[in-house]
N, C-alpha and C positions, 0 to 999 in steps of 0.2 A: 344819208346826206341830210344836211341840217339845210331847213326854210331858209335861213338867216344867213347861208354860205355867198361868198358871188362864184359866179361862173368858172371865175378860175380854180376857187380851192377845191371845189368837187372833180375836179380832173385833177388834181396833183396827185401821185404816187411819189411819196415824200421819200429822201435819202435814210436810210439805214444803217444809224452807224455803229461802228463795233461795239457787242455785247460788254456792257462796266457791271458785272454781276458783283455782288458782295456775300461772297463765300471765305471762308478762312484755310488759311493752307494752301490758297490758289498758285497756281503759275499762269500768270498770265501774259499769253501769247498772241493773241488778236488782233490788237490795234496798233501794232509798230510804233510804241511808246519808248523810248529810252531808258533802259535798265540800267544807269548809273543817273544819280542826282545829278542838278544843276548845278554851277560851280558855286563855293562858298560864297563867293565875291555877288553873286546875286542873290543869296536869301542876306549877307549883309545890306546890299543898297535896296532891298523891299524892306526891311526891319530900318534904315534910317527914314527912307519914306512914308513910314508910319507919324505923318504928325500929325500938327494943326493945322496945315493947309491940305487937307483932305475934306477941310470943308470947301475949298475954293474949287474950282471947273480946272481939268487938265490943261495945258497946252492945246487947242484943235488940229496946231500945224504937226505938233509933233516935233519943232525943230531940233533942240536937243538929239533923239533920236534917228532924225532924218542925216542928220551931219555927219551922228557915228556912222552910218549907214553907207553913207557916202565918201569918208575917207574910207574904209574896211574895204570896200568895193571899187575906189580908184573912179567914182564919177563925180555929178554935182547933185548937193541937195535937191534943187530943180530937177531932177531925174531919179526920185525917191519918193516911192508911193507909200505908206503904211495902214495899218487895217487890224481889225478883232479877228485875229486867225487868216492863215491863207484861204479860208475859205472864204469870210468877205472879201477878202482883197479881187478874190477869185469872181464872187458872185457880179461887182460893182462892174469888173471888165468885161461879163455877158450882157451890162446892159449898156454901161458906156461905148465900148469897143468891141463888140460881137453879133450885134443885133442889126443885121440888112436883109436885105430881100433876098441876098442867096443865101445857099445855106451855112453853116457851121460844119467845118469838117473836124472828125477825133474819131478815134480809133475804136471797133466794136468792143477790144477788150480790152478797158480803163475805168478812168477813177468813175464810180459812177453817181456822182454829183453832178457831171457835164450834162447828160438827158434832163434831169430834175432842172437846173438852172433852165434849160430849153425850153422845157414845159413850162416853168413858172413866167416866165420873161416873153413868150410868144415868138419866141426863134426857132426857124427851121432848118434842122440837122440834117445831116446822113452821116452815116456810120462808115468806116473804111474798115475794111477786113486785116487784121493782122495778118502776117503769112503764117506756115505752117509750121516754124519754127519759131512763132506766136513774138513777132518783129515787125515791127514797124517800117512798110516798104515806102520810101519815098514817091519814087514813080507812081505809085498810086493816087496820090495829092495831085498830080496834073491835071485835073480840072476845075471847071470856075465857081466859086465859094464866095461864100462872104466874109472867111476866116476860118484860122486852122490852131488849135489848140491839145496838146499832149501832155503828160508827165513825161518827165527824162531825170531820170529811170521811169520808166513806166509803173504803172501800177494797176492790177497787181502781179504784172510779170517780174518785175527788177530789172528787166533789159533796159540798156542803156545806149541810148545813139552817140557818137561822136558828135563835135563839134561841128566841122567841117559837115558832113550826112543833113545838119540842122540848117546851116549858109544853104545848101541844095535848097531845102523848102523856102528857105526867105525869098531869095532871089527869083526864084521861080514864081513868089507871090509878090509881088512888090508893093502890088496896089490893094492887100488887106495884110489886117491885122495877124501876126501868129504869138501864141503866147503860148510861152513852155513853161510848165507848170514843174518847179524845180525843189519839190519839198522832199525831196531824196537826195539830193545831188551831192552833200557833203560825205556818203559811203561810199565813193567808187566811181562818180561820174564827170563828167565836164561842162564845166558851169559856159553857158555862153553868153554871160554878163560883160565880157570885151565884144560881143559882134552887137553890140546896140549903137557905138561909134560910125559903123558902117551902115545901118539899118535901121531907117526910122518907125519900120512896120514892126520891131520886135518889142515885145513885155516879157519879162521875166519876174516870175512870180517864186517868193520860197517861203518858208515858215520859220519859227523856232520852236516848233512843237518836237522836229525829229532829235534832230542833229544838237541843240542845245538845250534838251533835256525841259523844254517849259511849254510841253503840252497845256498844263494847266493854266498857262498866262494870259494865251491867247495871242498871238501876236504873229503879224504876218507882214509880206512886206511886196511892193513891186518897182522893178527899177526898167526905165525906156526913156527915152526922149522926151525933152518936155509938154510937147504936145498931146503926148499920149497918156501923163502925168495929169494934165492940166483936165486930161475930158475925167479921169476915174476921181479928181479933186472935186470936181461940179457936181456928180454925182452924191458922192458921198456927204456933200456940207446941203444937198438936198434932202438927205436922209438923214445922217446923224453926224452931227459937228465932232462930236467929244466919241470916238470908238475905242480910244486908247488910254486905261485910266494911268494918275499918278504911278500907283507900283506895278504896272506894264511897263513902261517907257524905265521907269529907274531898274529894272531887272532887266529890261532886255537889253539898254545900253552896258550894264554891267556883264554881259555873258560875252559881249566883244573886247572887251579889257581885258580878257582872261584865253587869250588866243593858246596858249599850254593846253590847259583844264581840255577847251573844246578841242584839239589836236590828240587829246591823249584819249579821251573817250569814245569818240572818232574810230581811231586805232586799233583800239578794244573791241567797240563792234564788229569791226571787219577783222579782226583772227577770230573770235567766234564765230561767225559768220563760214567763216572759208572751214573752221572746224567741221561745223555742222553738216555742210554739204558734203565732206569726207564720211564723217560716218553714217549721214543718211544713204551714200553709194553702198555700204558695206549693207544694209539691210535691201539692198535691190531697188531704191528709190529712185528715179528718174527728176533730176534738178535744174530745170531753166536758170544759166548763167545770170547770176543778182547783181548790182552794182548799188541796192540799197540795204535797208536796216531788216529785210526780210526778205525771206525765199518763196518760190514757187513748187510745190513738190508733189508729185503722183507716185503710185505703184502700180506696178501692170495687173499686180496679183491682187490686190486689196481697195476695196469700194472706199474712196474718200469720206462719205460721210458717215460709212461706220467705222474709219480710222479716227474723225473728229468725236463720234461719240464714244467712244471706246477712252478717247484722252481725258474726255469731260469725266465722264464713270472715276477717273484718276484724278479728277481736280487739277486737269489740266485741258485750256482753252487755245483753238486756235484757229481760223476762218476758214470757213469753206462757203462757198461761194456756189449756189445749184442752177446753174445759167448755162448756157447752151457753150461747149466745146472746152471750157474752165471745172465743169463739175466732177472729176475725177482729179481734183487739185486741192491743196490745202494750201493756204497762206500759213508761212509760220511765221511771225515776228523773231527780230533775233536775241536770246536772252542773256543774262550771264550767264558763266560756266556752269552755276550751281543747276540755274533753270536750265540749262541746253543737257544735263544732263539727266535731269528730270524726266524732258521728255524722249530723250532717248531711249532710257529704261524702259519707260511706256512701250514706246512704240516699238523695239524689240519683244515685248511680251505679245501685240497684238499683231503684228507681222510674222511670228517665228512660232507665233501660238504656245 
């Protein structure tokens, strides 16, 4: 610990995020990245965005962007948050609209950036126990919080709540904030961006890192009420005005011009995906029902993290997680065919010996 630290950074146990090794030959399966490019239509409008107004300041509002955002989604620009990554967008609403005297309720097995923000921000959590079929039980949420926050799909289960399952927790909380953290939702899930009409305590937070292939943009997004718009706007032009540069904003508007492209890649993931989980049964693998870009998967017979290093041995990566009731699990991201059948090979040779 450094003299020169304050009080807070010597307690932070910082986020950890997926291994970016640079090895050659790799298949990389770790960080639930999208195995098809972005559509053409956005490395054209980042390549006209390349001008001379790249010496000028972005947009701070965003507007441009916020509109697409808002016709695509059926609400009003006023009800259109944007952000560097869901995870700012994420980070601004622990401090904006998550930070009270009770606690922060999310689920023990999830994204785990929610503790880190806790810690850094001085918010006090408790954890809710998934069940045993590692699901997010409503009933459990029945007591009093200061806010309630989840992935949907979850992460890193892939389970997916229904819509209606998600109205139970709103209404049951009327008088805080929930915010569903919906950066899977485009493989299999259901977006509850229509029950914000009804709901003024809901944020829905998503990204274009999964689903429209622009992990590397940065770009994230959140849509509520404008009141709840308006607290994470104050925030943010308290920190940083400009989060969204020039060629963000002209590629992310460009990947909603192209509703096909994202429809068809979409697609793609999810028969890979339903693939995968077929032949991982046939090796004895045990698979929590996914509704996102990546599985959940154990064997009764074989120790998770000498399946993960046994794939690594193969130049091939995929998460494992050594946490209490998860560490006999591997995350696999879902790849193309070529890579899904990479690791298949693999892991026949170290399952079947």
């Amino acid at each position: 610990m450094s003299q020169f630290w304050s009080p807070v950074v010597s307690g932070l146990t910082p986020y950890v995020p997926g291994e970016q090794p640079k090895l050659p030959n790799l298949t990389k399966l770790n960080t639930n990245e999208n195995p098809y490019g972005p559509s053409p239509r956005v490395l054209d409008a980042i390549r006209s965005a390349t001008a001379d107004t790249l010496r000028l300041y972005p947009d701070p509002s965003a507007s441009a962007l916020k509109q697409t955002l808002a016709d695509y989604h059926g609400v009003d620009p006023a009800e259109v948050f944007v952000g560097n990554g869901s995870d700012e967008v994420l980070a601004l609403a622990f401090m904006a609209l998550l930070k009270h005297e009770a606690p922060l309720l999310f689920p023990d097995i999830t994204y785990s950036f929610y503790p880190v923000y806790c810690k850094l921000y001085g918010i006090e959590y408790r954890q809710v126990a998934l069940d045993r079929n590692m699901a997010i039980r409503p009933d459990d949420y029945r007591q009093a919080c200061g806010g309630i926050i989840f992935p949907n799909p979850n992460a890193p289960t892939g389970i997916a709540l229904p819509s209606a399952t998600i109205e139970m927790l709103l209404a049951q909380h009327p008088d805080v904030v929930v915010v569903v953290d919906e950066a899977y939702i485009d493989f299999g899930g259901e977006s509850v961006i229509p029950l914000i009409r009804r709901y003024p305590n809901l944020l829905v937070v998503q990204t274009l890192s999964k689903s429209r292939s622009l992990a590397g943009l940065r770009v994230g997004l959140a849509i509520g009420q404008p009141e709840l718009i308006e607290a994470l706007e104050r925030v943010k032009n308290s920190f940083n005005s400009y989060p969204l540069d020039r060629l963000a904003m002209a590629g992310a508007i460009a990947s909603y011009e192209d509703e096909a492209y994202f429809q068809k890649t979409c697609s793609a993931i999810v028969e890979n995906r339903e693939k995968l989980v077929q032949q991982l049964h046939t090796l004895g693998f045990q698979v929590l029902p996914s509704s996102a870009n990546f599985i959940f998967a154990s064997h009764p017979s074989h120790d998770a993290a000498r399946l993960a290093a046994g794939l690594r041995e193969r130049a091939i990566i995929v998460r494992h997680f050594d946490q209490p009731r998860i560490r006999q699990y591997l995350r696999i991201s879902v790849g193309n065919p070529a890579e899904c059948a990479a690791l298949m090979g693999a892991l026949a040779e170290l399952v079947r010996g």
